[in-house]
C-alpha positions in Angstrom: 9.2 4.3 -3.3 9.2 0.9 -2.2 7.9 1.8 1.6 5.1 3.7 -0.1 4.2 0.8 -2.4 4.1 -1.3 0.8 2.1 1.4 2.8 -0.5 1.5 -0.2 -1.0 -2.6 -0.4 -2.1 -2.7 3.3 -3.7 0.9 3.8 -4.5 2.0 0.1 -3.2 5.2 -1.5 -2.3 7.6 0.9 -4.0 10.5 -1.1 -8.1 11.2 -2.2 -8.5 9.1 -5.1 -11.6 8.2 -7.2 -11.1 5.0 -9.5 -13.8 2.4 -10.4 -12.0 -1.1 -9.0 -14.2 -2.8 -10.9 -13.0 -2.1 -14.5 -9.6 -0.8 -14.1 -8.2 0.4 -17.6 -10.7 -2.1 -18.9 -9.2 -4.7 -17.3 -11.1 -6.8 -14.5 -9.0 -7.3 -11.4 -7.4 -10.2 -10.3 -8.2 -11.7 -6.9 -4.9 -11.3 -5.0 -3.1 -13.8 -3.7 -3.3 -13.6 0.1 -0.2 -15.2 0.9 1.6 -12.7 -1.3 -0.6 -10.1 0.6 0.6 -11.1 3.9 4.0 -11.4 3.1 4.1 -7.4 1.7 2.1 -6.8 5.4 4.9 -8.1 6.9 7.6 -6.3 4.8 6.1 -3.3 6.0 5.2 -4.2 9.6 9.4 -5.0 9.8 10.1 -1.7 8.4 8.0 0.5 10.6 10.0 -1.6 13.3 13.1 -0.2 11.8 12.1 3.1 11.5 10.6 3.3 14.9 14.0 1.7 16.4 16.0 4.8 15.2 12.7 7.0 15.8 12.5 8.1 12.3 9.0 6.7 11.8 7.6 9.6 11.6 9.6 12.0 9.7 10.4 9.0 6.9 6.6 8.1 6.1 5.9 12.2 6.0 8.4 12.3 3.5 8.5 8.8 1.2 5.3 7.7 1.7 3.0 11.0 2.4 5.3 12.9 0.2 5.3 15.6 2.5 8.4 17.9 1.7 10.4 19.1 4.5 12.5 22.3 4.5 15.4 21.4 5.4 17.3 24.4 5.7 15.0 25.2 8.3 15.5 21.7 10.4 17.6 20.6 12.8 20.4 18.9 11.9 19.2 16.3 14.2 16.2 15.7 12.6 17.8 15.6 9.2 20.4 12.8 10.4 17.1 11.0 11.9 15.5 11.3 8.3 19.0 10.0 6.7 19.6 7.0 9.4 15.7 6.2 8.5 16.4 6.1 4.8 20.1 4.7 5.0 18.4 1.7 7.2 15.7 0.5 4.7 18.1 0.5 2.1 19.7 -2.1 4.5 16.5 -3.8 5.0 16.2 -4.6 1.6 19.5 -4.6 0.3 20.3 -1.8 -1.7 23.2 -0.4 0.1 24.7 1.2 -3.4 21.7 2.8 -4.5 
């Protein structure tokens, strides 16, 4: 969840979406807080790092951030310990070992 939060803030909502920003839930939106911004950017930009490191980039976005599912049953068992070591490193990353 949180790599596809992080994914959205720099890319937008991976998905076709249709939302006036203007006037969200009758709300205006705040201006954001670029340093805040930039720091999320580079949450993200040291994740794909991670993920590319163990070469799981691709399989982990498809799946938590494109939500993509995978049959597994019909995947390598290499792949699947690529998806695992991915996962199992973010969790590292930003400390939620036990979860």
């Amino acid at each position: 969840m949180h790599l596809r939060w992080l994914y959205t803030i720099k890319f937008g909502a991976p998905g076709v979406s249709a939302v006036n920003l203007e006037h969200f839930y009758g709300r205006d939106l705040k201006i954001e807080d670029e340093d805040w911004r930039e720091s999320r950017e580079k949450e993200y930009l040291r994740a794909i790092i991670e993920l590319k490191s163990l070469y799981a980039d691709k399989i982990v976005m498809n799946v938590a951030v494109f939500d993509r599912m995978i049959n597994l049953k019909s995947r390598k068992i290499n792949e699947i310990e690529i998806l695992q070591s991915g996962l199992t490193q973010l969790c590292k990353l930003w400390g939620r070992q036990n979860r």
